[in-house]
C-alpha positions as a LaTeX table, in Angstrom:
\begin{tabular}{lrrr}
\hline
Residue & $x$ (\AA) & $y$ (\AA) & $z$ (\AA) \\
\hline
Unk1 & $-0.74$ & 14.67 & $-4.91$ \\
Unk2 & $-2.37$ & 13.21 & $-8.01$ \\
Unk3 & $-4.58$ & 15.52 & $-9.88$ \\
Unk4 & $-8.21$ & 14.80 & $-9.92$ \\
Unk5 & $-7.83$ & 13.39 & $-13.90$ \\
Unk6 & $-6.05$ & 10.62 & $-12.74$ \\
Unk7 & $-8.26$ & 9.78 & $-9.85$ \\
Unk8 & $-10.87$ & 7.11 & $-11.13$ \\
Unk9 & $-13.73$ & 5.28 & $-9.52$ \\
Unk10 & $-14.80$ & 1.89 & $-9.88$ \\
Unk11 & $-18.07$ & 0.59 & $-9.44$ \\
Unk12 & $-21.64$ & 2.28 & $-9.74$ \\
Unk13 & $-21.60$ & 6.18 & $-9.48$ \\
Unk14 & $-24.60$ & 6.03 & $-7.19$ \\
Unk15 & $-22.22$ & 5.13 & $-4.44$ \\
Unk16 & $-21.70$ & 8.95 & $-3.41$ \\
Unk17 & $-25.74$ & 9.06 & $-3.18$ \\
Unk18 & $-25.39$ & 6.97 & 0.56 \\
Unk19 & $-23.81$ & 8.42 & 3.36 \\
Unk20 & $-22.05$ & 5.50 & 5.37 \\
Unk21 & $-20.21$ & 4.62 & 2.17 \\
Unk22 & $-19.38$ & 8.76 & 1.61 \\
Unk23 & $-18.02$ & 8.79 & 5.24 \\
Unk24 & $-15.87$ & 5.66 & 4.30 \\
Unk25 & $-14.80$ & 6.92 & 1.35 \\
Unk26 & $-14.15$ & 10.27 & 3.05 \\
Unk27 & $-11.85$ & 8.80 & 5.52 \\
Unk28 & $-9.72$ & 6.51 & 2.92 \\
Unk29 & $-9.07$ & 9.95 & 0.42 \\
Unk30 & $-7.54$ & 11.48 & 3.98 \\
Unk31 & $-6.03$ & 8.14 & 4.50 \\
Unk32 & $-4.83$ & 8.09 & 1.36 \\
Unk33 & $-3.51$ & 11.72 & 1.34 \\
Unk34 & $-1.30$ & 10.74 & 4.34 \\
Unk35 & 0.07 & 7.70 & 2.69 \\
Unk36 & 1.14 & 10.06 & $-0.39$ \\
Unk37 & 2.36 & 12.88 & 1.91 \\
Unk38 & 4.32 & 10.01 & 4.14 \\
Unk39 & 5.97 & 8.38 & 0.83 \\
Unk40 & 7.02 & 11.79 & $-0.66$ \\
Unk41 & 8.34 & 13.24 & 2.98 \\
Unk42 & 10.12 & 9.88 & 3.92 \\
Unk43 & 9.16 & 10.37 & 7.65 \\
Unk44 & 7.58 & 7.39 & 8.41 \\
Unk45 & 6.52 & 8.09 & 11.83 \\
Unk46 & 3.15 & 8.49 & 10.87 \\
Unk47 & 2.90 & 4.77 & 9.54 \\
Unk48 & 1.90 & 3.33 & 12.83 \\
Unk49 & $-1.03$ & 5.66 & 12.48 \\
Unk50 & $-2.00$ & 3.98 & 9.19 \\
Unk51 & $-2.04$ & 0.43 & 10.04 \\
Unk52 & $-5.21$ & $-1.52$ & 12.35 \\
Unk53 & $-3.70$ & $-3.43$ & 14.89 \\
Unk54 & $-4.94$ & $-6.36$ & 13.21 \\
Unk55 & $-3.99$ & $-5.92$ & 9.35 \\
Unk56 & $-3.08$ & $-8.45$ & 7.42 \\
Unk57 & 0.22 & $-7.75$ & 4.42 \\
Unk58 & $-0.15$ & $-10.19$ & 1.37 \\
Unk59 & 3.37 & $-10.52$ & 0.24 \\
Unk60 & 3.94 & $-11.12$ & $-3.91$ \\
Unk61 & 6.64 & $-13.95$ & $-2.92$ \\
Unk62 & 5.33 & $-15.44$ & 0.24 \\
Unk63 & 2.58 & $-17.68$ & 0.20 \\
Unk64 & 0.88 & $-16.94$ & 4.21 \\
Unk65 & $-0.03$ & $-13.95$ & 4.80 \\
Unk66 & 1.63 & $-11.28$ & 7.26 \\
Unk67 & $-0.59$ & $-10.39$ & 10.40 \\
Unk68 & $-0.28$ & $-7.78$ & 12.82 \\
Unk69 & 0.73 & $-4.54$ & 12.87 \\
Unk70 & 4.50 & $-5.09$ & 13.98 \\
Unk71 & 5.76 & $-7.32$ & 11.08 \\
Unk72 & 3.56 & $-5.22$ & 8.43 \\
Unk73 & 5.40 & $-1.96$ & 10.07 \\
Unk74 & 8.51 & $-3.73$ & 9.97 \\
Unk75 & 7.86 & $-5.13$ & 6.18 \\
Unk76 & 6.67 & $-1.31$ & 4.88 \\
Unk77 & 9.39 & 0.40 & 6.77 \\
Unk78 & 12.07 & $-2.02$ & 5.36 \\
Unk79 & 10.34 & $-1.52$ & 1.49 \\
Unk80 & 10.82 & 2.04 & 1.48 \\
Unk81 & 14.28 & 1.60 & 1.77 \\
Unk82 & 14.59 & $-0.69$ & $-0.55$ \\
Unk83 & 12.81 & 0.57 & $-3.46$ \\
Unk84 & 14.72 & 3.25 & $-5.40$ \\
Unk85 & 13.00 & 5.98 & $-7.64$ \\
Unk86 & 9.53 & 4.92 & $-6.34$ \\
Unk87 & 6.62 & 6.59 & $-7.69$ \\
Unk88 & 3.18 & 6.32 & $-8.02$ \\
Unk89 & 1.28 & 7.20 & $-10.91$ \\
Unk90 & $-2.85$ & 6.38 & $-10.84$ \\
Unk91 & $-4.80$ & 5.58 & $-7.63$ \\
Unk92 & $-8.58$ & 3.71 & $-7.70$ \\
Unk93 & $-11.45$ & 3.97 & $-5.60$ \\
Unk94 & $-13.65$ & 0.97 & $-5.38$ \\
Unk95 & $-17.94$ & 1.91 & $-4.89$ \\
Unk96 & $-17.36$ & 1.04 & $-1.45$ \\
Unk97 & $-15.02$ & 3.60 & $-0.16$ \\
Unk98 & $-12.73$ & 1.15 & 1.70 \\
Unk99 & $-10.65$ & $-0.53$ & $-1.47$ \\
Unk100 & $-8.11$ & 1.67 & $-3.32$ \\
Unk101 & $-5.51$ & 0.40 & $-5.94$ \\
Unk102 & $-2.26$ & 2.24 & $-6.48$ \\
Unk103 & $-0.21$ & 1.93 & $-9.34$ \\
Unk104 & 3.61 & 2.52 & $-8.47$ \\
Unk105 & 7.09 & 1.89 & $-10.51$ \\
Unk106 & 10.58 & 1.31 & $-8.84$ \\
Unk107 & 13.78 & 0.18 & $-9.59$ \\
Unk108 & 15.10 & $-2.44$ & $-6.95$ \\
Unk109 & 19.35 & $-3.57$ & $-7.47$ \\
Unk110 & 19.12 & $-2.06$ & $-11.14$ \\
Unk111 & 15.96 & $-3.55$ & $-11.98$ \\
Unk112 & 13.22 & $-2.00$ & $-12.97$ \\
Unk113 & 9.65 & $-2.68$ & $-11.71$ \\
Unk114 & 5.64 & $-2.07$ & $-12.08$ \\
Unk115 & 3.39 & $-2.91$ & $-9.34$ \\
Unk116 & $-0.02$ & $-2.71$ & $-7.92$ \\
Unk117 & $-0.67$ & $-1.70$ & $-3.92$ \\
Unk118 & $-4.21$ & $-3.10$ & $-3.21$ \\
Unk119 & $-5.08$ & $-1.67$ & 0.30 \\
Unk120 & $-8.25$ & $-2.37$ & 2.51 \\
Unk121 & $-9.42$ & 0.34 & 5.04 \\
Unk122 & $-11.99$ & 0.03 & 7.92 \\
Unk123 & $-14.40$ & 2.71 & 8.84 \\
Unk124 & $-11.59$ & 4.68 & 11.29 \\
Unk125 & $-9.66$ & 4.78 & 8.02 \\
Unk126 & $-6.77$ & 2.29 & 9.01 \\
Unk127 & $-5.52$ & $-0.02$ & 6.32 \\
Unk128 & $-6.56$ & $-3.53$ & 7.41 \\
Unk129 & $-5.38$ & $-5.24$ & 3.90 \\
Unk130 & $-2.40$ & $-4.24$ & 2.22 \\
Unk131 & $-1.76$ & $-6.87$ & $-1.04$ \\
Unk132 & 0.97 & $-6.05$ & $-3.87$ \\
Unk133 & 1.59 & $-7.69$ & $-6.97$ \\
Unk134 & 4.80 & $-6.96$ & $-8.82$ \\
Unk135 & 5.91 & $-7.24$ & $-12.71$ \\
Unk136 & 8.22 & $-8.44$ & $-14.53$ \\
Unk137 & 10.03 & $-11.45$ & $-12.80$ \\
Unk138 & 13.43 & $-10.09$ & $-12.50$ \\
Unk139 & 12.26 & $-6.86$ & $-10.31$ \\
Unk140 & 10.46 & $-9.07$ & $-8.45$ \\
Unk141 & 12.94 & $-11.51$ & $-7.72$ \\
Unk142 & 15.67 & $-8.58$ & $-6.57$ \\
Unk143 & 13.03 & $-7.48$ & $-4.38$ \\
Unk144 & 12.87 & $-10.50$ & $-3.06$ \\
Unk145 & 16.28 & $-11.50$ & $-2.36$ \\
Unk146 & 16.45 & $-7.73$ & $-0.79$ \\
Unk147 & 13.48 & $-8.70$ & 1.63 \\
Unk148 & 14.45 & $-11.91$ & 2.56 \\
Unk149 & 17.30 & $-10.73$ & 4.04 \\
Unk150 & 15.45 & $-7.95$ & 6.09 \\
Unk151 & 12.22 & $-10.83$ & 6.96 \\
Unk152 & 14.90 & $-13.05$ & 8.39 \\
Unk153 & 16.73 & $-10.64$ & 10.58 \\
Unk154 & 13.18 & $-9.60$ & 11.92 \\
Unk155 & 12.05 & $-12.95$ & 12.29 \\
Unk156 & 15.27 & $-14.21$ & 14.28 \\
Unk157 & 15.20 & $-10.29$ & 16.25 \\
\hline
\end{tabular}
């Protein structure tokens, strides 16, 4: 769990003041909490929990979108694997309670890699939006050809 100095939030601080957006944001930090305690336990079986039937994964090397809650599973299950000495190291809260950035580092085949987790929750505090950007080139292409070959077989399964 992050300590509370690296927690920041983005947007006006009068956002605590109204109560729909504290329930929201409420629901995302126990959202959140699970995503952390998932990651650091490895036992995934709580990811189906997670995810809105309807969410939508914004790949850094595809161009469309990933909808539904099967390939998303399938994508975030696979990713896990893949990634070597993952961690995260600062989370944001946007002034609406639903957006939260997390900032993460990995290695994938030897190279190392910074990224960005961008996830969207609804009110039930499922993610419905899950983008990641990735830096520098050469982590993102390993990841990449790692992926590809994990995509196809569940596209062709």
């Amino acid at each position: 769990e992050l300590p509370l100095s690296k927690l920041l939030f983005l947007g006006e601080s009068t956002f605590t003041h109204n109560t729909e957006i504290t329930m929201t944001l409420a629901s995302t930090q126990q959202s959140i909490a699970t995503w952390h305690q998932m990651i650091q336990s490895g036992d995934i079986s709580v990811l189906s929990d997670l995810l809105d039937d309807v969410v939508v994964f914004r790949s850094p090397v595809a161009y469309k979108p990933y909808e539904g809650k099967a390939v998303v599973w399938f994508i975030l299950t696979n990713v896990i694997q893949v990634f070597q000495d993952f961690n995260y190291h600062r989370e944001f809260y946007a002034a609406d309670g639903d957006n939260v950035v997390l900032e993460f580092s990995a290695n994938v085949s030897g190279k190392a890699l910074k990224g960005i987790d961008m996830i969207r929750f609804n009110e039930q505090g499922k993610i419905i939006d899950f983008e990641v950007m990735i830096r520098p080139m050469n982590g993102l292409a390993a990841l990449a050809e790692q992926m590809g070959a994990r995509l196809a077989q569940f596209q062709t399964g």
